[in-house]
Every structure is written in C-alpha cells, then in structure tokens.
C-alpha positions in Angstrom: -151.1 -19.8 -74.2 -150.3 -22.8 -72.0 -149.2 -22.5 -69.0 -146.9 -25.4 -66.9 -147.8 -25.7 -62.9 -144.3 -24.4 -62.5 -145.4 -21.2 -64.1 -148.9 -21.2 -62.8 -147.3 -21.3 -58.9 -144.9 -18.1 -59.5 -147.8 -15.9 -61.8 -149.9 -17.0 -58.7 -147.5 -15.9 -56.0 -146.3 -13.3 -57.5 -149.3 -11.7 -57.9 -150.2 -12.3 -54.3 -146.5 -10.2 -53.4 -147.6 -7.6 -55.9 -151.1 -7.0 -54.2 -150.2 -7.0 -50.8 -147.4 -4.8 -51.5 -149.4 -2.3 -53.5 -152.0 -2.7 -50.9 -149.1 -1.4 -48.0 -147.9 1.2 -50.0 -151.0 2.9 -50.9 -152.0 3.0 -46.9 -148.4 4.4 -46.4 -148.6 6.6 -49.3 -152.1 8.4 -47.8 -150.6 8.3 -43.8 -147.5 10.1 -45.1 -148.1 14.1 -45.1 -144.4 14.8 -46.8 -145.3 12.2 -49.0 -143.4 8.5 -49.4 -139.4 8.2 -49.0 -137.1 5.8 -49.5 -135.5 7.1 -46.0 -138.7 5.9 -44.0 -139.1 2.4 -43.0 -141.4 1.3 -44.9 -139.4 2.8 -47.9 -136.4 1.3 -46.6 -138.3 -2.3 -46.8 -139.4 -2.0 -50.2 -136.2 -1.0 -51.2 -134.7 -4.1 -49.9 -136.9 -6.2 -51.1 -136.3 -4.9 -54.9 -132.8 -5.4 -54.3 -133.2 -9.0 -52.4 -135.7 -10.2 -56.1 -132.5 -8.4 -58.4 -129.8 -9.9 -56.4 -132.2 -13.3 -57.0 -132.8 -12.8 -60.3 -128.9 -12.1 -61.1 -127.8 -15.7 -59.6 -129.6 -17.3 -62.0 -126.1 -16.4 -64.2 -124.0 -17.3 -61.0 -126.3 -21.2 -61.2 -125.2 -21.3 -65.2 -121.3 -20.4 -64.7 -121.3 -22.9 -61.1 -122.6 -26.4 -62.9 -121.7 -27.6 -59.4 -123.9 -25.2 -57.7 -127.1 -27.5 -58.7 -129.5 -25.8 -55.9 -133.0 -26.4 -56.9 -135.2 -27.2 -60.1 -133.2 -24.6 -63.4 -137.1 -24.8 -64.6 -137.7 -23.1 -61.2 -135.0 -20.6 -60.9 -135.9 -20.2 -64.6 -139.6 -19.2 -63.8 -138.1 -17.3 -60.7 -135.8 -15.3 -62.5 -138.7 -13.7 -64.8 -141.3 -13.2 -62.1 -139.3 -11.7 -59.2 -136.9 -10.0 -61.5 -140.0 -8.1 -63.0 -141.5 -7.7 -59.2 -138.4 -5.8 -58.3 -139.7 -2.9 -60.6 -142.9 -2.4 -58.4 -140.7 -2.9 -55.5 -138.2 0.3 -56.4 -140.9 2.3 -57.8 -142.6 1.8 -54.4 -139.3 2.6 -52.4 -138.7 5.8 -54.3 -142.5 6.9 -54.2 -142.3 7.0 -58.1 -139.8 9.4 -58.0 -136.1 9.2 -59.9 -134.7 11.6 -57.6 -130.8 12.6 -58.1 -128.4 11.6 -61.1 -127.3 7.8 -59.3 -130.8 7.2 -59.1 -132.3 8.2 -62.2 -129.6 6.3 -63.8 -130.3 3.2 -61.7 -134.6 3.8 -62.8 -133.3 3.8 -66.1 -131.2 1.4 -66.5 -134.2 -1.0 -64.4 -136.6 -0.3 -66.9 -134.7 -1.7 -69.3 -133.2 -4.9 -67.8 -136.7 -5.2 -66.6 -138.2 -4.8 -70.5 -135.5 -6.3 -72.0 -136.1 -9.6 -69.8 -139.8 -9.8 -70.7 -138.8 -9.0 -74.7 -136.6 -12.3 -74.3 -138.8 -14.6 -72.7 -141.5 -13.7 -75.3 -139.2 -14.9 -77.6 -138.2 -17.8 -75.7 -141.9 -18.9 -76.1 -142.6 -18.1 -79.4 -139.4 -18.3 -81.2 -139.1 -22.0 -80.9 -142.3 -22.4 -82.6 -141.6 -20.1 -85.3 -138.4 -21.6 -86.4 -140.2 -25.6 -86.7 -142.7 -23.7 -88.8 -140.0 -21.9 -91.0 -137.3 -24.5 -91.0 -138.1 -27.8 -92.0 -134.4 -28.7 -92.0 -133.0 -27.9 -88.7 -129.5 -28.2 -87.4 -128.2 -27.9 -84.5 -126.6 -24.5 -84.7 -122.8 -25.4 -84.2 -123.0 -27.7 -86.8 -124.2 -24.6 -89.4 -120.6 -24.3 -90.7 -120.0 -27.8 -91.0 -123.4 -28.9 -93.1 -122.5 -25.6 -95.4 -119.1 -27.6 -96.0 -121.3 -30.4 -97.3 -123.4 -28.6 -99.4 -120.8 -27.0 -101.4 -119.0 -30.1 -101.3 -122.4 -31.9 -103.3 -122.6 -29.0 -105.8 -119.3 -28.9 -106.4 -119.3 -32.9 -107.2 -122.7 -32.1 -109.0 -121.1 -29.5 -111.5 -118.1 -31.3 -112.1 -119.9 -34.4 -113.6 -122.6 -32.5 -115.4 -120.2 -30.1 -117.1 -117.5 -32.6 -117.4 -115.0 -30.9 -115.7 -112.4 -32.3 -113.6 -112.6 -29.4 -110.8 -115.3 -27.0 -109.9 -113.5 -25.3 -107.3 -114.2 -28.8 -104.9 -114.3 -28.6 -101.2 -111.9 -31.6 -100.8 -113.6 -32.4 -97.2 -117.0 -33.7 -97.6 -119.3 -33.2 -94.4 -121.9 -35.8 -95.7 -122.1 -38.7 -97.8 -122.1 -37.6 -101.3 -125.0 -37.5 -103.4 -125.2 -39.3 -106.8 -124.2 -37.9 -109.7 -124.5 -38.5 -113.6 -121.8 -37.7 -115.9 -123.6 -35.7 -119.0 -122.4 -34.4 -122.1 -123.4 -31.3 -122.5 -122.2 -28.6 -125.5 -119.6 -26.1 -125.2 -122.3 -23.3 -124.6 -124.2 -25.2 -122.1 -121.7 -26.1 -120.0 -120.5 -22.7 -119.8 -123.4 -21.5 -119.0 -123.8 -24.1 -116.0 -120.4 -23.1 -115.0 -121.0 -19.9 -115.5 -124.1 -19.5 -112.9 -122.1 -22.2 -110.7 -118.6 -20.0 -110.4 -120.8 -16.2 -109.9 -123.9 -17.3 -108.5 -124.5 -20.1 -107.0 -121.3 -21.0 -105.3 -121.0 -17.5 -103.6 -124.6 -18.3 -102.5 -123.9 -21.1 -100.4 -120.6 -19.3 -99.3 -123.2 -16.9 -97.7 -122.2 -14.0 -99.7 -124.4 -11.3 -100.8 -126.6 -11.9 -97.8 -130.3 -11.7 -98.2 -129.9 -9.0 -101.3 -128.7 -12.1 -103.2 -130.8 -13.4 -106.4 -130.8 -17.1 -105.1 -131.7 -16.0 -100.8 -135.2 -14.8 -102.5 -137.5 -18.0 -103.2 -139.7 -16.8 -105.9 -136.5 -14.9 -107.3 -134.1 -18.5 -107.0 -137.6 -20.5 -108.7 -137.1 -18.3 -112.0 -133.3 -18.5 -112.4 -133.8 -22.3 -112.1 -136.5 -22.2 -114.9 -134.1 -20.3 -117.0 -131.2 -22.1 -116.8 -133.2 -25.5 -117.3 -134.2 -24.1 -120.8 -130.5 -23.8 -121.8 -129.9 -27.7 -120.6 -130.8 -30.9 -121.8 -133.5 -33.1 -120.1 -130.4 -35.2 -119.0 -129.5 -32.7 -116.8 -132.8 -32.2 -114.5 -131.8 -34.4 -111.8 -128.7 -32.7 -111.1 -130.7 -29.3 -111.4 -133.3 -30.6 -109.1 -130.7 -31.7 -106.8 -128.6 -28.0 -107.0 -132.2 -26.4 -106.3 -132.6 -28.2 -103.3 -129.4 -27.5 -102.0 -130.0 -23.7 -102.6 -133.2 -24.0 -100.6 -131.4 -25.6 -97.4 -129.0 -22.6 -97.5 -132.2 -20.4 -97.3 -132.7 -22.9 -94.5 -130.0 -22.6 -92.5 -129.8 -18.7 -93.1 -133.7 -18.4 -91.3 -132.4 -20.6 -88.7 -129.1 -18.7 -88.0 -131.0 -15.7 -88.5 -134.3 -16.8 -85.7 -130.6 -17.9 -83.6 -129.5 -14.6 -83.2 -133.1 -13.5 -82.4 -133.7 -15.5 -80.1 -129.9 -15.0 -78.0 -129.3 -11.2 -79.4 -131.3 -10.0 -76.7 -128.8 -11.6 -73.7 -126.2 -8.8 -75.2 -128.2 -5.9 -73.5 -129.8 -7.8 -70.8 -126.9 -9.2 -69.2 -124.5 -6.2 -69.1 -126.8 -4.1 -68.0 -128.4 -6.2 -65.2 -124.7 -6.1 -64.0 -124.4 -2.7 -64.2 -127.8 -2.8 -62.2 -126.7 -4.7 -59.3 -123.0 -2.9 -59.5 -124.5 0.5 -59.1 -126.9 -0.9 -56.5 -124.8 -1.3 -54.1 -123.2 2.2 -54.6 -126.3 3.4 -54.1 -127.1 1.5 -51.1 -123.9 1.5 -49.7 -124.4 6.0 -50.0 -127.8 6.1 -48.6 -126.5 3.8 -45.9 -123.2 5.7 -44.9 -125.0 9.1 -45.7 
C-alpha cells in the first residue's frame, strides 16, 4: 500500500506520541502501589490529552459545515483526524488504567471503541473502495446524476420497443436524459411482437425501474445472457441490433446498481460514526465536568 508524505509524517508522529506515552505510563503504572487512577496527575494528563485528540478529531466536521473556516491543508486535517482520533484510545485506556469503572464511564469505553473502530472500518474503505468500484463499473456516474441517466435509459428502450414492435407507445418516458439512440422500424408477426412486448412490459421495463432488486432475472449477468438468447430465437435477424442495443442497456443498470450499491458502502459507515462520536464528546464533558466538580 502506498503511502503520501502527508500520511507518512502523522503514522511517524503518531507513533512517536504512542511510545513515549506508553513508555510514561508503564513507569507510572509500576511507581503506583494502589495502582493507576484517572484522579492522579499523570492520570489526569492522559485524560486530557484523549479528550484534547477527540475534541481534534470532531472539528474536522465543524471544518466541513464552516467552508469559511479554511485553517490548514483538509488532506492534513484529514490524515489528522484518523491518527489522533485513534491515539485518543491509548490515551483513555491509559487515563483509566484499563479500567471502565462506573456506568458513565463504561458507557463512554464503549461507545470509544466503537467510534474508534468504526473510523478505521471507513477509512479502509475510503482506500480501497475507490479502486473497487473502477474495477466493477466501467460506466461511472457521478452519483446524483443516477436518477437522471435511469430516465435515459428507459427513455432509449422505450423508443427501441416502440419501433421494433411497431407500436405507437411503449409506456415512453416523454423526457429524454440523452440523445436518443437509433432505431429501426421492423415488422415483426403478431406472436413476436407480443412476445417482445411481453418481456418489455413485465421484465425488462420494471428492471430498469429498479424493481425486484438484485432477486430480479435480468440484475444476474449469466441469468440476463440466457433470457437474451431466448428471446433472440423468437425474433428475426432484423431485430438483433435493437436486442443488442436493449442488452446493453440492461447491463448499465447492473452498472449503476454496483455503483449505488459500493455508494452506500463506502458513506453507510458515517451513519454510526458521526452520531456516536457526538455522543462521545457530549458525554465527555459530563464526565469531565463530574470528576471535576466532584
């Protein structure tokens, strides 16, 4: 995996703040015959620490919401954001001598670990995600723009049926999102263009209407190959373009269904991380401002 200077300087420092700080607690750990607590000094200091790299870590979301708060590289805060957020588990760990002592501070261990877990499951997918969806989808779109290509699509089918089967509407999408595509007017028999409209009306269509989700015949490539080979038997030669053209089509739905499905992926995690890293730094300062006045 490579690694960008930016990323190279935090891993670097970061692992210098872990040492030295694993270095002081282990002397404190051994000088202290009741054992560590977060009510000694040096306790006290690693607990604000941990706090100082959360509160850090949680105006990274202050940086986004402010666009004229511009303090500093975002590929820095970025890098920042990861390396001291996950420090600030060592530091609490350290300032509670690995203990989760009463019910506010288990809670706050808890909920800690997961921020802190949840954080390193997103930026693994921040690094590989990207990679996996240029492998899987040759076609990308820029993901707003999902609903407005799908528009398209079934626009082009819906063009394509109607002058292969003759028929003066196909259920049309009136609003094209692209240029149309080229179609050929065929005459086909009563039983082929039935069955054409047929597989257009209950398959196809609902298809590209994202119905049926991944269960459905055509979301399967192998499965949507076959049903294509069938249907070309019951159809003239003349009409091979036009299925060539309707195949394709039901291959950039698959398309844009990986992508929206890597989207989600990739973004999905943010609905733990960012609630509960509120909650975090909310019950924080409860706790701090308890120890404190108690």
């Amino acid at each position: 995996m490579r690694i960008d200077r930016t990323h190279r300087k935090w891993l670097v420092a970061s692992l210098i703040i872990l040492g030295v700080a694993s270095a002081i607690y282990v002397f404190y750990a051994a000088r202290s015959p009741a054992g560590p607590s977060g009510g000694s000094a040096v306790g006290f200091t690693f607990g604000m620490v941990g706090s100082a790299f959360m509160v850090f870590a949680g105006l990274l979301a202050a940086r986004k919401k402010l666009p004229v708060v511009r303090l500093g590289r975002a590929q820095s805060w970025m890098r920042g954001h990861l390396w001291l957020g996950l420090l600030s588990l060592p530091m609490i760990l350290f300032h509670g001598g690995f203990r989760f002592g009463g019910p506010l501070t288990s809670v706050l261990m808890i909920l800690l670990i997961i921020v802190v877990a949840s954080g390193l499951f997103g930026a693994a997918l921040q690094h590989y995600m990207p990679n996996m969806m240029t492998a899987e989808v040759q076609k990308e779109t820029i993901f707003e723009q999902i609903d407005h290509v799908r528009t398209g699509m079934i626009a082009d089918a819906d063009a394509l049926i109607a002058a292969t089967t003759g028929a003066s509407d196909a259920g049309a999408t009136r609003q094209a999102a692209r240029a149309p595509i080229a179609v050929q007017t065929v005459a086909l028999t009563q039983e082929a263009a039935s069955a054409l409209s047929n597989f257009y009306v209950r398959e196809m269509r609902p298809f590209l209407h994202n119905d049926g989700g991944e269960r459905h015949p055509l979301a399967d490539t192998g499965s949507a190959r076959a049903i294509f080979v069938e249907l070309r038997t019951l159809l003239p030669g003349e009409t091979q373009d036009a299925m060539k053209s309707l195949e394709d089509i039901c291959e950039e739905e698959r398309q844009l269904r990986r992508q929206t499905r890597l989207h989600h992926w990739l973004h999905g995690w943010l609905m733990l991380h960012v609630p509960l890293s509120f909650a975090l730094l909310l019950l924080g300062c409860v706790h701090a401002f308890m120890a404190l006045r108690y």
